[in-house]
N, C-alpha and C positions, 0 to 999 in steps of 0.2 A: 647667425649664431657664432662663425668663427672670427667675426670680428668684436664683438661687445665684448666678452672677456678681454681685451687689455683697453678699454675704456679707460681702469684706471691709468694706465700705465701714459694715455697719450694726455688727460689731463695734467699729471704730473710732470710731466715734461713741459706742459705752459709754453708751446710755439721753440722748442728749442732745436725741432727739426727744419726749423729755416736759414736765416741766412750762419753759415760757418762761422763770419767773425764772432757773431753773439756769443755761438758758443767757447771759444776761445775766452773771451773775456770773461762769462761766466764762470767759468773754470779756474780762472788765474787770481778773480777780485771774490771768490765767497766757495772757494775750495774746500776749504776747512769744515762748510755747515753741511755742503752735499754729502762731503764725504761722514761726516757723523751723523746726518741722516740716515744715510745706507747702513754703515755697519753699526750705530747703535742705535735711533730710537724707532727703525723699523723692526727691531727685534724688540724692544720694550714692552711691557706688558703698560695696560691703560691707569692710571691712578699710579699712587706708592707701590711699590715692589710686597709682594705678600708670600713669605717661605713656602706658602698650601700651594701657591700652584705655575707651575713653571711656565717658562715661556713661548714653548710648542704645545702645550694644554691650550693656550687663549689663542694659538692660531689654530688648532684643529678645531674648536672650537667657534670658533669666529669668520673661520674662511672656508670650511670643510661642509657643506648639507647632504649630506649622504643619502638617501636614500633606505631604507632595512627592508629588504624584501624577503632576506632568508632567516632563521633562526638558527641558533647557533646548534642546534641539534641536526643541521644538516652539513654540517662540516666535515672537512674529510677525517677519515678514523682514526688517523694518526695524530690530527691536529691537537685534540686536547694532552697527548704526553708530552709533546714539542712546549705546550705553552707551558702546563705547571713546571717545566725546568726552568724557565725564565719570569715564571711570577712569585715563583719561590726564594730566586738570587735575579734580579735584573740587573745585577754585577757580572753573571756569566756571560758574556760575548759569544762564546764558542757555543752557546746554548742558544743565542740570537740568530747567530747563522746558519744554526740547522732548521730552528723554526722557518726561518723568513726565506730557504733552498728550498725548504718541502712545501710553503705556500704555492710557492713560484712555477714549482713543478707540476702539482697538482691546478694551477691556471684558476684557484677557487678567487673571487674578487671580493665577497664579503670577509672570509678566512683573512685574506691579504691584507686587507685593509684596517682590520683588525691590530694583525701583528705589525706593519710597517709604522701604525699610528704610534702603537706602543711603544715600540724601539728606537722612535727618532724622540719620545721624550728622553729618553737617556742619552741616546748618542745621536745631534743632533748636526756631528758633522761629519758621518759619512759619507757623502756626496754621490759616489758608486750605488746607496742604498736608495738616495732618492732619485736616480736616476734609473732605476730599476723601476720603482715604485710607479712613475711619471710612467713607463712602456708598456705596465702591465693595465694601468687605468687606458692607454690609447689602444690595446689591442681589444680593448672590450668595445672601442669608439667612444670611450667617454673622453672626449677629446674637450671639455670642460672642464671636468676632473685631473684630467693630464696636468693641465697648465696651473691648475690652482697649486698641485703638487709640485711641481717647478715651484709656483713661485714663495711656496711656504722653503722649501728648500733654498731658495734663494734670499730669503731673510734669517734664515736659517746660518746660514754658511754665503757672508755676500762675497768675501772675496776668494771664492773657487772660481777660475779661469774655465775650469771642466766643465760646471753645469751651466755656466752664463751660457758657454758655447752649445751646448746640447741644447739649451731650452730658444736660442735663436736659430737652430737649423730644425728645431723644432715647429716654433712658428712660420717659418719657410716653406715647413712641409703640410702644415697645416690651415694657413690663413688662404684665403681664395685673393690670385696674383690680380685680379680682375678688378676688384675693390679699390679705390684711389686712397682710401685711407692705408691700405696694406703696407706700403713703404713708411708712411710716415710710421706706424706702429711699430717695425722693425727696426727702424733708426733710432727710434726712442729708448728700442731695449738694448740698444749699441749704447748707448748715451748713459743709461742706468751701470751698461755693462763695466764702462772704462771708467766712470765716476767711483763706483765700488773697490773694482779691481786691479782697474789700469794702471795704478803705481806701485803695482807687484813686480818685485824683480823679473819674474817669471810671467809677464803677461804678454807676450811678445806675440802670441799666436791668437788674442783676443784684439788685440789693435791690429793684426793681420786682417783678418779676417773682417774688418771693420773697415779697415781701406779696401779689399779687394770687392766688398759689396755694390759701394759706392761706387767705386771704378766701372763696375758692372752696369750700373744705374748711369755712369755716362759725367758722373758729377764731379767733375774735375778741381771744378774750389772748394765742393769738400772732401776731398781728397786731399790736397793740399791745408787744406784746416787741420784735419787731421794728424800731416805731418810737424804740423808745426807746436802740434801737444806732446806728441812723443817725440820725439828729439829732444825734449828740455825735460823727461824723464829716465832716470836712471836704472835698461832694462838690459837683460843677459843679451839682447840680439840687435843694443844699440847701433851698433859699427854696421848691418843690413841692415839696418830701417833708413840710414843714411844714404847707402848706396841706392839703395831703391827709390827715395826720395829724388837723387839726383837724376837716375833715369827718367821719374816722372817730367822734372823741369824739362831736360832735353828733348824728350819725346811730345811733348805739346807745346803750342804759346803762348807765352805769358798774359796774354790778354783773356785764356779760355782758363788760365789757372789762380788768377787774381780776382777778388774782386775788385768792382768799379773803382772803388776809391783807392784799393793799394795800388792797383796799376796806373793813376794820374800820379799816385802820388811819388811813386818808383821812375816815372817817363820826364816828372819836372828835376827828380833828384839827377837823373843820368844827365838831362841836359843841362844841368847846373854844373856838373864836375866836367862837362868836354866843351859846355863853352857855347853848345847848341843854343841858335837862337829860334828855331823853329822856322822853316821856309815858309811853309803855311800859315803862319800865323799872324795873327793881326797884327799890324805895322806899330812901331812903338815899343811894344812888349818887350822886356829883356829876356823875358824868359816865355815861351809857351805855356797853352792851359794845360795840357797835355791829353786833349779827345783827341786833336788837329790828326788824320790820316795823314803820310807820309807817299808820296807817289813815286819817290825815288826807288827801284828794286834794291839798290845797294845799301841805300841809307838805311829802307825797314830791314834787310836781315842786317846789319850790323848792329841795329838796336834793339832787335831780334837776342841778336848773340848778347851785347852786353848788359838787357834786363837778365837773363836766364845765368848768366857768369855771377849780377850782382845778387841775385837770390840765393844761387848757392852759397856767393862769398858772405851772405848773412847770418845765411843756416849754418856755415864752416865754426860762426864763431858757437852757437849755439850750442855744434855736436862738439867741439872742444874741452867746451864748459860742460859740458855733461859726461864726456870720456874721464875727464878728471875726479866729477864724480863717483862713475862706476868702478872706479879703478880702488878707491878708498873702499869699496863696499864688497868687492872682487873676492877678498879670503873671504869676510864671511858669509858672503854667498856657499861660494863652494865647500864650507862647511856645514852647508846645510843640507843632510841625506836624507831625512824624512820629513819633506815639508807638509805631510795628510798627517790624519789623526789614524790614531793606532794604539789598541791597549797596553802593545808591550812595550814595556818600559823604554825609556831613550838610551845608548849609550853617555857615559860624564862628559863626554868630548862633545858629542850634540849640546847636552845642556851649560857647555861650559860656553860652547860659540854663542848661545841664543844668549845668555847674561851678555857676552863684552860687544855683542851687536846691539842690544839694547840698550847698555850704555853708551855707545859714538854716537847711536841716532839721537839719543838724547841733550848727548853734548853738541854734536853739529848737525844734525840735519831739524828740519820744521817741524812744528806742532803733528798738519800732517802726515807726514814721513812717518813718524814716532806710533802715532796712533793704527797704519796700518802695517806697521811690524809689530805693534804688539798683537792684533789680531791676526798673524801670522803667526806668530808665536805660540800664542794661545790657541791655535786649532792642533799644531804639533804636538805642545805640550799643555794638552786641555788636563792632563789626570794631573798637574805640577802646579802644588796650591802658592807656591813662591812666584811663578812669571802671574798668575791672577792679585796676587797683593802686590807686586811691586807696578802691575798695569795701572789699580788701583790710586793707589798712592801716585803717581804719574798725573792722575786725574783728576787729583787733587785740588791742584793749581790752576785746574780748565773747566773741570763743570761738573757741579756739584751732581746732577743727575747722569752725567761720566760715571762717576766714582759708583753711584748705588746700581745704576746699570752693570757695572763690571760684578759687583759684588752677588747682583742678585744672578747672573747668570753662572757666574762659579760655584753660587751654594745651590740653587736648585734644581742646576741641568748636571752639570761637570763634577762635583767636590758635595755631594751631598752627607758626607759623613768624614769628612774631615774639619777638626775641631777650630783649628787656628783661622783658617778665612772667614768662617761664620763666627767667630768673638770678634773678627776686627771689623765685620761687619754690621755685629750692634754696638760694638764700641763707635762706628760713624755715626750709625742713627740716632745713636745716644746724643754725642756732639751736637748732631743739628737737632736736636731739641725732639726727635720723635719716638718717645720713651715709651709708649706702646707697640713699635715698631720693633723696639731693641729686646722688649720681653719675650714679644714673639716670636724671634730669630733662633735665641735663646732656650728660652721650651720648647722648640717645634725639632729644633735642635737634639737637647736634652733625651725626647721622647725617641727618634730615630734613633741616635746612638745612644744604651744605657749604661751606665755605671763610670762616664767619667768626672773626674771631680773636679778639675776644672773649670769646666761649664755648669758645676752646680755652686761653685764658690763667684763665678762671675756675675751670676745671676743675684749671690747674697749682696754682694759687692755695688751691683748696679742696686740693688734695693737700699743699702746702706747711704749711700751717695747721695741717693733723692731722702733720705730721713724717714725712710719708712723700715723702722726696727723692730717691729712686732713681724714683719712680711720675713726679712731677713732671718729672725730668729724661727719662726716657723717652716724655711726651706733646711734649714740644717736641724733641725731637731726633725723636720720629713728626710732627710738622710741618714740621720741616726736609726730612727727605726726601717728605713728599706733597706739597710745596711746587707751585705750576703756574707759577713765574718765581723770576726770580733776586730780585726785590723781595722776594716772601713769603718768600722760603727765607731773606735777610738779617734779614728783621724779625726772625723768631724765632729767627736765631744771636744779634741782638744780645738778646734775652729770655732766650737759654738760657745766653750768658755772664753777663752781671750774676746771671743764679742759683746760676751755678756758684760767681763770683766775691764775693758780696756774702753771700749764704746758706749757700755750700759750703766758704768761705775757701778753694777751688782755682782758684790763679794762673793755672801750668800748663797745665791740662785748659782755663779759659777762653780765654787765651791761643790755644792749640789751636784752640780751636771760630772764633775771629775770624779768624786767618790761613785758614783753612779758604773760609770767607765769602770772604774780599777774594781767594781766588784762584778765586771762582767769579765774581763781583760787582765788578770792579776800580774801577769808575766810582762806587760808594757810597759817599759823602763819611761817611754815619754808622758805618761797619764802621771808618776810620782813625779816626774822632772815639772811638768807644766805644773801641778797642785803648789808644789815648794813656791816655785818662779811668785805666783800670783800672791800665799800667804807671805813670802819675801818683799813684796812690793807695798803691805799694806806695814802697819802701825808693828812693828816686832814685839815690842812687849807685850800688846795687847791679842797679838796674835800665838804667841809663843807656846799654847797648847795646842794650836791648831798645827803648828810646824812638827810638831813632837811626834802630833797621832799622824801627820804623813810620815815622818821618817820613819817608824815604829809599822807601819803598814809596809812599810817598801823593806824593810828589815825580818822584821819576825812575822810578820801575816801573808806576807808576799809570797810568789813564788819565781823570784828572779832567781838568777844564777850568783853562785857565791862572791863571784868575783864584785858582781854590782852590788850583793848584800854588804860588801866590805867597803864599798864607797860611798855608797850611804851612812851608812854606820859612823866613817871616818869625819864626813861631813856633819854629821849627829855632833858629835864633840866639838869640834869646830864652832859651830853654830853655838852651843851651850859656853864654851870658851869664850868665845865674843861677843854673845848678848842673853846668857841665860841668868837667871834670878835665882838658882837654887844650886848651892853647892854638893850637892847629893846627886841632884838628877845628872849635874857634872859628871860624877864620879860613876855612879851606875851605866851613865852612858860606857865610860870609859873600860869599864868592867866587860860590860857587854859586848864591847869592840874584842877586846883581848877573847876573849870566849870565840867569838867569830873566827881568829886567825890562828886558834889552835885546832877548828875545826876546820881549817882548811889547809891545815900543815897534815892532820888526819886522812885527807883527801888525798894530798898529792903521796903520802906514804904508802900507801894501798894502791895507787897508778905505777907508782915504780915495782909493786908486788906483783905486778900484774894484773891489777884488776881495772888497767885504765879505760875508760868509756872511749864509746867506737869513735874513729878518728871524724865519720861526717857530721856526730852530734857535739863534738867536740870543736870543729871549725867554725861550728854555727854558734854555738858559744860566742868563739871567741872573736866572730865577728862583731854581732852584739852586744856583746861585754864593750869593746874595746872603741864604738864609733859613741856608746852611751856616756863610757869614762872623759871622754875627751869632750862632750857635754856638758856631763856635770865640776869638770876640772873649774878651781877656782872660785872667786868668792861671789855666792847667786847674785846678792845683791850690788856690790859695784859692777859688775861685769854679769851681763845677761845672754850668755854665750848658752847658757840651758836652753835655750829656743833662740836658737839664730834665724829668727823670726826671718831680717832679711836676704838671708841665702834660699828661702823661697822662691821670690817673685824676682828672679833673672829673666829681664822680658828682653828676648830679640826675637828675630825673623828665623834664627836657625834653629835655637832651641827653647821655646818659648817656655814661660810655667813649669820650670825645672823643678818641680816637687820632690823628686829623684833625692837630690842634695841632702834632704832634711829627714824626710818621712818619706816612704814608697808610695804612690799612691795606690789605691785598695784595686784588687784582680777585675776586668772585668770580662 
């Protein structure tokens, strides 16, 4: 029993617990795939990415057979208040760790099991939690259960240094030393361990511990193997992995630390730079094979001393090249104070180093180098929806199932209710053509967080795009009536007229949808601005009643504030001045203006009397008034500044869907 549970682990490994060089080469010629093995498509969910269910769902699910022996009515008595605090906000942390303290306490294992399942789909890289979780499954002897929790944690979070080490002195303590398989299956999780981790600045105590095993085992060339993987990676305790290395040479002989072939091949090179012709060796030869024993005491320690001088002087050049290295990566290493995950926020100075480290590694270091700082990054700053899209985008350029992999584990485990990575995430699936995928994002979206418009204008947007304009018109006319105010419900009459009118060429119908607004909303200066904008756009003469009874609505039916009754009004004339057919309606306009500005000369005579309206209804005016004046300023139809439609859609990374600008978008 204690050995079939890592069955999988020695299959995967496919014989890599033999000879050293393999591994070396393995490592150096297809680094790249193990390593994205490990950190991404061991955590992948099976099929397309699906927003419903995350990616610790299908391994508890897939890896976890529990057993139910108790019912949840035998739980300890405290357990059900602990949990409704965290099934009610599974945003509360502080509410996770009292739950998951008084499981712990209480030593319940169904209770437990329960709660750690639940709270590693949220936070999925505590690693402390699953190594909790992992000791409380082995003190019950579920020493099966122990290791599957390991190893869900460990696809989990691959490059924690912490659990890889817990879950191999784990197996140490658990696998029977008697078994001939036992080593290989420890070497194996060494092998998993340094492929994952081992190009963590910080992994210095995982390749430790990896040598000293070996060491232990007597295994001198892979020990030596070993050395010759770290030394050409860039780690905080390079300069001692060096020194120690060189102990190793001195301390044994080059024949018990090479293999076969490096040490013929190291014994022809020496004898080729001194000249040696080999005493023993077959006559003729210029050079030796380099098996031939030496019977000289002087000659073997001399060539003793100088294979052990020339290994070093190999390795000297290696740890060079690699001191150079670390030396460039040094500040922002030491920049980095909290390399765990943690809910409270970062200080700017952390997130400033993690940007300009992501950028050098970009610029000069490998594909990757790149890939496991970003996954460094993204466990420090798993709650920071900008290091998941700019990983994203990074991914771009290297694999397409990179990119939805990043995306699908930001929106469903880390960023489940932040707006901007789940749009840029069906905006990809959009791209590669899986337009089912993109709605889904989208709605499942929408439905988790309610009342942003954004994501309900994306979704018209994605509908629009593919020519599906009945869909389109039906999600915002479903906005208008879930509307919670007359603000939201206008926002998106004025969205669903310009779609009617600009993409539908229905006058009419948009027409319809604005008078509709202004008789719910009479005070919205932009429901008269967008009505004019659209009767301005069409045929003026033919239109020129329909402009009248807007002005005349935003005028005398209205209930705007005087100041916008008088630019309207002004604009009324204007309008009749430049393109009206009746010199009366002319004149009457103009009458009816003067009438307006002696009734607000009346206004301001009575504020100086004293009677002026309170200063907070008064600022709010004149906010209003004064961002709507500079709207409506100028001529609608050469200049269509009355809907500065494109001061909407300011699309970046820092402030995306600036709605701000134009319209507020509606409370939610």
């Amino acid at each position: 029993m204690q050995n079939s549970h890592m069955d999988e682990y020695r299959n995967s490994n496919n014989g890599s617990t033999g000879n050293s060089s393999e591994v070396v080469v393995d490592q150096s010629t297809d680094f790249s795939t193990e390593i994205m093995n490990v950190t991404e498509m061991e955590q992948s969910p099976d099929g397309s990415p699906n927003v419903n269910t995350t990616t610790e769902e299908n391994e508890i699910a897939n890896t976890v057979d529990l057993p139910v022996t108790e019912t949840e009515a035998n739980f300890p008595p405290e357990y059900e208040k602990f949990w409704k605090t965290v099934e009610s906000n599974p945003q509360d942390f502080t509410g996770w760790v009292y739950l998951l303290q008084y499981v712990e306490q209480e030593n319940h294992l169904m209770a437990a099991r329960k709660a750690f399942d639940k709270f590693f789909i949220h936070y999925p890289y505590c690693y402390g939690y699953w190594k909790k979780y992992a000791d409380l499954e082995k003190r019950h002897d579920n020493i099966k259960q122990s290791d599957e929790v390991y190893r869900r944690g460990l696809q989990a979070i691959p490059l924690s240094v912490d659990l890889w080490i817990h879950y191999i002195n784990f197996l140490k303590e658990t696998l029977d030393p008697g078994d001939p398989e036992t080593n290989s299956t420890i070497r194996g999780t060494f092998e998993h361990a340094v492929l994952a981790a081992g190009t963590d600045f910080r992994s210095d105590r995982l390749w430790e511990m990896y040598i000293n095993w070996e060491n232990e085992q007597g295994n001198l060339r892979e020990v030596t193997a070993i050395y010759d993987r770290i030394l050409g990676i860039p780690t905080q305790l390079y300069s001692h992995h060096f020194q120690r290395f060189k102990e190793h040479i001195q301390n044994n002989l080059p024949r018990d630390l090479l293999t076969g072939e490096q040490f013929i091949q190291l014994r022809r090179e020496l004898a080729s730079v001194n000249g040696h012709s080999g005493d023993d060796g077959p006559p003729g030869d210029d050079l030796p094979s380099g098996i031939e024993d030496i019977t000289d005491p002087a000659k073997l320690i001399t060539e003793i001393e100088n294979m052990r001088h020339r290994i070093i002087e190999i390795h000297q050049e290696m740890f060079n090249y690699n001191e150079h290295e670390v030396s460039k990566r040094w500040t922002f290493e030491e920049g980095i104070k909290r390399p765990y995950f943690h809910v409270k926020p970062l200080e700017k100075a952390q997130l400033k180093n993690w940007k300009e480290y992501l950028e050098f590694e970009i610029e000069n270091g490998t594909h990757e180098r790149v890939v496991v700082l970003f996954e460094r990054c993204v466990i420090s700053c798993a709650l920071y929806e900008e290091f998941w899209i700019k990983y994203a985008k990074y991914m771009e350029n290297h694999s397409i199932e990179g990119v939805r992999h990043v995306f699908s584990r930001a929106c469903t485990i880390h960023l489940p209710k932040k707006p901007m990575v789940h749009m840029l995430w069906a905006a990809f699936e959009e791209q590669q053509g899986n337009i089912n995928e993109a709605r889904n994002i989208l709605r499942t979206f929408e439905e988790c967080v309610l009342g942003l418009a954004m994501v309900r204008l994306r979704r018209v947007s994605l509908e629009r795009r593919l020519g599906n304009m009945e869909e389109a018109e039906r999600l915002l006319q479903e906005a208008i009536k879930n509307a919670k105010s007359n603000n939201e419900s206008s926002f998106y009459a004025i969205k669903l007229a310009r779609h009617l009118f600009k993409i539908q060429k229905n006058l009419p119908k948009s027409r319809k949808v604005l008078l509709e607004a202004i008789e719910r909303d009479k005070e919205n200066t932009k429901l008269y601005l967008n009505l004019l904008e659209m009767e301005y756009s069409g045929d003026l003469k033919q239109n020129e009643e329909n402009i009248l009874n807007c002005f005349d609505k935003a005028i005398i039916h209205g209930s705007l504030p005087m100041k916008m009754r008088i630019t309207f009004s002004q604009r009324k004339v204007e309008f009749l001045e430049d393109f009206g057919s009746d010199v009366n309606k002319l004149l009457n306009a103009y009458d009816e203006h003067q009438t307006l500005l002696k009734e607000q000369d009346s206004l301001k005579r009575k504020a100086e009397n004293g009677s002026e309206e309170p200063e907070e209804k008064k600022a709010h005016t004149e906010d209003t008034t004064s961002s709507s004046t500079q709207m409506i300023d100028g001529d609608l139809q050469a200049n269509q500044a009355a809907y500065n439609y494109s001061a909407w859609y300011q699309y970046n990374y820092q402030n995306p869907w600036n709605y701000g600008q134009y319209y507020p978008p509606p409370p939610t």
